[in-house]
C-alpha positions as semicolon CSV with decimal commas, in nm:
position;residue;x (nm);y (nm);z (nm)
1;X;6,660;-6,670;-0,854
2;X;6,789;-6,648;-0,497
3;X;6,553;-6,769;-0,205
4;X;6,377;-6,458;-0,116
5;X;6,273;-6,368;-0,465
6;X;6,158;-6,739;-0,499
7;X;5,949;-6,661;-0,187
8;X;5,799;-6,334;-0,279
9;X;5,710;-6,467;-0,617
10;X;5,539;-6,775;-0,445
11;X;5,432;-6,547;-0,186
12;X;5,293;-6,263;-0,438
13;X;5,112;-6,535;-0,666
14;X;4,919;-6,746;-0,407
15;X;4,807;-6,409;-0,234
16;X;4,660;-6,298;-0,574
17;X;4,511;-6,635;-0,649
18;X;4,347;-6,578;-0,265
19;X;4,200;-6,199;-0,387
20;X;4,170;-6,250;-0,779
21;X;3,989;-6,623;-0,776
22;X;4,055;-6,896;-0,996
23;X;4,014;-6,722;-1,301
24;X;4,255;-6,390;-1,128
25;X;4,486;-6,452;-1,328
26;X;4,297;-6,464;-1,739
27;X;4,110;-6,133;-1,565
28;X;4,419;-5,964;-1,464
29;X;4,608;-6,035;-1,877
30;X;4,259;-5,876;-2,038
31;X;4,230;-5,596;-1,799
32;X;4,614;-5,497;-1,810
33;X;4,744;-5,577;-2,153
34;X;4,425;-5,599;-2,374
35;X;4,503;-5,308;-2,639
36;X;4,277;-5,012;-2,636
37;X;4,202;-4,674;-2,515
38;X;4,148;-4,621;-2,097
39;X;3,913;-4,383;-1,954
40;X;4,195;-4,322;-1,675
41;X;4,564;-4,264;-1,722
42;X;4,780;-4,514;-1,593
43;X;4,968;-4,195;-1,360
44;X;4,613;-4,089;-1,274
45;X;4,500;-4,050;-0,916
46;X;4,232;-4,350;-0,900
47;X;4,504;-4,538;-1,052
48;X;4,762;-4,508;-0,787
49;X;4,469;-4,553;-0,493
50;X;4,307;-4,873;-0,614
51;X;4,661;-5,004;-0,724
52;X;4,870;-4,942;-0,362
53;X;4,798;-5,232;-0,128
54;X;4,639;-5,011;0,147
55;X;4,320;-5,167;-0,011
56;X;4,328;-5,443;0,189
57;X;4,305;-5,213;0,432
58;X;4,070;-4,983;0,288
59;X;3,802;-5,233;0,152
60;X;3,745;-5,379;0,559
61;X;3,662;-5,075;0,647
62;X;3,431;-5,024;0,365
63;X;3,236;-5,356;0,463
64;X;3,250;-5,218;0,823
65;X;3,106;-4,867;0,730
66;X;2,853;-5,007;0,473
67;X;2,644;-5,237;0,713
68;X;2,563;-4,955;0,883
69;X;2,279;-4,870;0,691
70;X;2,031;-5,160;0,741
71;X;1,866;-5,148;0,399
72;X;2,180;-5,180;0,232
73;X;2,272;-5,454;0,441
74;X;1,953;-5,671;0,392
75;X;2,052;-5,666;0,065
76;X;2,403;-5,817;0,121
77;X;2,289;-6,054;0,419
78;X;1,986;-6,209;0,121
79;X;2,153;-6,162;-0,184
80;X;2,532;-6,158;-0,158
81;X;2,647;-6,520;-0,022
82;X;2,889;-6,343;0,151
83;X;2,922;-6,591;0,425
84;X;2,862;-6,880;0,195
85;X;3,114;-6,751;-0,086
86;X;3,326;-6,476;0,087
87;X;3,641;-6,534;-0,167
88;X;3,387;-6,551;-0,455
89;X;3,240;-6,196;-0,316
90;X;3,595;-6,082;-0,293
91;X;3,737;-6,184;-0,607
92;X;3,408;-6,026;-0,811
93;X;3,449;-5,681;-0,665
94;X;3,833;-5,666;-0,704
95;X;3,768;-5,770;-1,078
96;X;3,521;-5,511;-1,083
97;X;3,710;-5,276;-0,962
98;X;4,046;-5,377;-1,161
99;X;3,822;-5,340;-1,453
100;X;3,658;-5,011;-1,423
101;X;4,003;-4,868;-1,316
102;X;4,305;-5,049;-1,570
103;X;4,072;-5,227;-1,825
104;X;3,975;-5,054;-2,103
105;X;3,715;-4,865;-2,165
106;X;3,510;-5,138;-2,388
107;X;3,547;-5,359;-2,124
108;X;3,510;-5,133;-1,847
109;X;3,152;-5,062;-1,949
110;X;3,116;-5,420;-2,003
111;X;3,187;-5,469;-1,639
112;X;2,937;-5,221;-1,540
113;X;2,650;-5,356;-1,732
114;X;2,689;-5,701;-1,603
115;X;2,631;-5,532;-1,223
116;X;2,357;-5,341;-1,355
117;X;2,218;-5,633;-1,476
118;X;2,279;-5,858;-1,147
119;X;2,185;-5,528;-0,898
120;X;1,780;-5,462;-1,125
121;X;1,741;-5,857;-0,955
122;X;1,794;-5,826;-0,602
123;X;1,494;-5,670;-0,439
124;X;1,358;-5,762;-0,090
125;X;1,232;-5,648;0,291
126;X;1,438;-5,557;0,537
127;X;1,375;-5,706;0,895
128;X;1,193;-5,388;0,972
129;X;0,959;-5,399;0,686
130;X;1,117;-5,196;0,462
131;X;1,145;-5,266;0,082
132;X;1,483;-5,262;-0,032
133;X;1,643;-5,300;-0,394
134;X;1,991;-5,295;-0,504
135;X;1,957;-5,056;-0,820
136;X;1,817;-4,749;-0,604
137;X;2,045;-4,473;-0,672
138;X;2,051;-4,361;-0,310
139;X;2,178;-4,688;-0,150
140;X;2,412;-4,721;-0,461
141;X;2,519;-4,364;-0,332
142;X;2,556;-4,475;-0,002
143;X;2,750;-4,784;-0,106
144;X;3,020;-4,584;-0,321
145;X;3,046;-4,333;0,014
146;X;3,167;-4,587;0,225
147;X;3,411;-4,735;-0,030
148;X;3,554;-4,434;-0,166
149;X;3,575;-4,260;0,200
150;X;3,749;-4,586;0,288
151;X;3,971;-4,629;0,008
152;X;4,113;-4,294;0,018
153;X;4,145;-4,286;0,426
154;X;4,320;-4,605;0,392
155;X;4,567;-4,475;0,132
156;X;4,649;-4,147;0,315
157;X;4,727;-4,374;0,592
158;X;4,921;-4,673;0,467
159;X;4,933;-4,635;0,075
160;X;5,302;-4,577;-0,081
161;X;5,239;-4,260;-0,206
162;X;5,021;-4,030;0,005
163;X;4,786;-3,779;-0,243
164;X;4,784;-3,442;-0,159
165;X;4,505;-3,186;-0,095
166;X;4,429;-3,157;-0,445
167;X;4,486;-3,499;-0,558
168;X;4,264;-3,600;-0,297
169;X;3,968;-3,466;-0,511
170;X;4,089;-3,522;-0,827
171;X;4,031;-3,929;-0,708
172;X;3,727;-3,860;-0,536
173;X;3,631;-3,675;-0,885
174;X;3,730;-4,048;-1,111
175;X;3,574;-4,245;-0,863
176;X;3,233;-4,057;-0,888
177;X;3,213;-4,072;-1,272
178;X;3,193;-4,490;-1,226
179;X;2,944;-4,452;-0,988
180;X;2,747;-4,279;-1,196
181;X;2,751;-4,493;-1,507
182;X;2,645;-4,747;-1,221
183;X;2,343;-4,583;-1,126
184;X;2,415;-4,368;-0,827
185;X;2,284;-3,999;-0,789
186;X;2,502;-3,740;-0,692
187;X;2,827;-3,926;-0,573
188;X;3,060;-3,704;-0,370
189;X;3,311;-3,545;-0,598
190;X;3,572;-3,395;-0,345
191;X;3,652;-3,423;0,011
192;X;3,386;-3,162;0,094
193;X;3,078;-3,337;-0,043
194;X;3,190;-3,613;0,138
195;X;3,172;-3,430;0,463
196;X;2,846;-3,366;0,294
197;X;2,722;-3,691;0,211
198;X;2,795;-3,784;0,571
199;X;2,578;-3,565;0,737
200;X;2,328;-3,635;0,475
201;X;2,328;-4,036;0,573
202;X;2,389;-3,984;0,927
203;X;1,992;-4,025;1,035
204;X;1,989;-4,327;0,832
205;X;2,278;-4,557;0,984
206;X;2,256;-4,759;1,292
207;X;2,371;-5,124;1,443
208;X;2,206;-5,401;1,392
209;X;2,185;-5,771;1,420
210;X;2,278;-5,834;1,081
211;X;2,552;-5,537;1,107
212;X;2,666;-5,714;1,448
213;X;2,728;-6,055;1,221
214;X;2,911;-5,873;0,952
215;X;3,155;-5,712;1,231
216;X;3,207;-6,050;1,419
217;X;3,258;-6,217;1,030
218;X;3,494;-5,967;0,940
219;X;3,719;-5,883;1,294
220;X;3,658;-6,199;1,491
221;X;3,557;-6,524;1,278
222;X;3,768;-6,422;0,957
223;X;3,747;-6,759;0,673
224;X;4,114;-6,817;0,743
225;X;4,381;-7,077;0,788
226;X;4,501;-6,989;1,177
227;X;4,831;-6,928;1,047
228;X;4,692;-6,639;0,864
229;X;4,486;-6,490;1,086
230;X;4,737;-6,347;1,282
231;X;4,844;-6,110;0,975
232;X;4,498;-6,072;0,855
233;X;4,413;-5,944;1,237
234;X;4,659;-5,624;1,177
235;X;4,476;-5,529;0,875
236;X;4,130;-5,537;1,049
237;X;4,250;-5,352;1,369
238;X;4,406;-5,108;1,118
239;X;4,047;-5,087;0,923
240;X;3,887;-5,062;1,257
241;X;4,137;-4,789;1,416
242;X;4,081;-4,575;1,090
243;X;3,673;-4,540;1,130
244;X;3,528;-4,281;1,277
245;X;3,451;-4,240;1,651
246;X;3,069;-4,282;1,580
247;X;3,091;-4,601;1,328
248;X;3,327;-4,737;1,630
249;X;3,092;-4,723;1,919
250;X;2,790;-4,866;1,686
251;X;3,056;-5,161;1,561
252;X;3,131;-5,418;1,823
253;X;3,469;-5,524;1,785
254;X;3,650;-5,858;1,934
255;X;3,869;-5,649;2,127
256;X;3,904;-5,373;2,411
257;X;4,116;-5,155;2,251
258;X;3,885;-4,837;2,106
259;X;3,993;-4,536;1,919
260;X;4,319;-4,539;1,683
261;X;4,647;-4,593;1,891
262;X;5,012;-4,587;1,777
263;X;4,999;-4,958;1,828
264;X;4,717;-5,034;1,561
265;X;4,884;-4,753;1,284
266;X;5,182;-4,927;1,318
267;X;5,031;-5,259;1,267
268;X;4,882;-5,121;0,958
269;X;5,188;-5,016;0,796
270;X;5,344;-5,355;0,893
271;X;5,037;-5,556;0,707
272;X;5,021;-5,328;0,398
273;X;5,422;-5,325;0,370
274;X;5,435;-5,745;0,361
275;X;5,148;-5,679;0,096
276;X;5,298;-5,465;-0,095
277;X;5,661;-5,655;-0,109
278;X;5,454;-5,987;-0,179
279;X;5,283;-5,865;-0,478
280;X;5,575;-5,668;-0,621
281;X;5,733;-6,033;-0,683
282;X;5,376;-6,153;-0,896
283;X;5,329;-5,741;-1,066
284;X;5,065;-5,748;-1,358
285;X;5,134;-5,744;-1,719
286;X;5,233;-5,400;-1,865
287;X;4,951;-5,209;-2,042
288;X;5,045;-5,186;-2,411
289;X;5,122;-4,870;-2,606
290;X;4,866;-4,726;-2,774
């Protein structure tokens, strides 16, 4: 194996140990080659989204977007360790979603259940005296807005293979039937009830203190080695550049720079590129033939 291949494995495998926890790699041989039928194809839309590395991209800018709505984010700042056990967060929702997109469908629903299960326990008050609780179908509705909006902006932006018009949908049309076996009502199921579901949220979402810590967490205070923060910081200008206008001016960022220049795109695609090239040298285990 020459040098560079020695590096991109090493590279690839300590990258997915980072994202996939300790047990990443047991999680990743079930999901991929466990035998059984899939609810998605392995050429489907969702598949080639939640499978490019613009994720890395795509799932800041979900965090971003969903602390935005300040009963949603009560919930994280009490229940979700995220400060705590950020990795542990991390490597639990890529799992999750791993599983509800490769695994099959036995274990898929499996995966489900146990966040059904975890999500009927978390109920609290928000700092303005609101009751909150994780299972409500409207915040899980907001919840899968901001991820899928995020995912697919992310991939049209800096995944491998761009979707088109129609494919656009057709993920946005997957995506919704998990959310609903997860609880959510009425999840967007193409690009125009997104637009939607936007406008529908809009009166809802606002800054706030705990918002403020997520952004500073996330863009300015990052749990990172300094030697990786530098390559991290592309991927969360990139996340940042892609938001809307309106999510920008209520997200305080650690830097001047506002709007989405050339400068930040091109960051993006340099971040998502080393991703991609790293992981390519650890790939997953081939699904078997049915």
């Amino acid at each position: 194996m020459s040098p560079v291949e020695t590096l991109r494995r090493t590279s690839g495998r300590a990258l997915f140990a980072r994202v996939g926890g300790p047990d990443g790699h047991e999680e990743r041989e079930r999901i991929h080659a466990t035998a059984g039928p899939r609810q998605f194809a392995q050429d489907s839309e969702i598949a080639r989204v939640h499978g490019d590395a613009s994720m890395f991209v795509g799932g800041v800018r979900a965090l971003l977007l969903q602390s935005l709505h300040p009963l949603a984010m009560a919930a994280v700042a009490a229940h979700s360790g995220y400060r705590g056990d950020p990795w542990g967060r991390l490597a639990r929702t890529s799992t999750f979603l791993a599983a509800t997109t490769f695994g099959t469908v036995e274990y898929a629903r499996q995966s489900i259940d146990v966040v059904r299960t975890v999500h009927a326990r978390v109920r609290g008050t928000a700092p303005d005296g609101r009751a909150y609780a994780a299972d409500d179908p409207w915040l899980l509705r907001w919840v899968h807005l901001a991820e899928v909006d995020s995912f697919l902006t992310a991939h049209q932006r800096f995944g491998l293979r761009p979707l088109d018009a129609a494919g656009c949908d057709a993920y946005l049309a997957q995506a919704a039937d998990v959310a609903l076996r997860l609880g959510a009502v009425d999840p967007p199921r193409s690009r125009a009830e997104v637009r939607i579901a936007w406008q529908e949220f809009g009166p809802e979402l606002g800054a706030t203190q705990e918002s403020d810590d997520v952004a500073r967490f996330l863009l300015a205070e990052p749990p990172l080695p300094r030697a990786a923060r530098g390559p991290y910081a592309l991927l969360g200008a990139a996340a940042y550049g892609s938001l809307p206008r309106w999510a920008q001016r209520e997200i305080t960022a650690p830097w001047p720079v506002r709007g989405d220049p050339t400068v930040v795109r091109v960051g993006g695609h340099v971040a998502t590129r080393a991703i991609r090239w790293a992981l390519a040298g650890d790939p997953p285990p081939a699904r078997p033939v049915d």
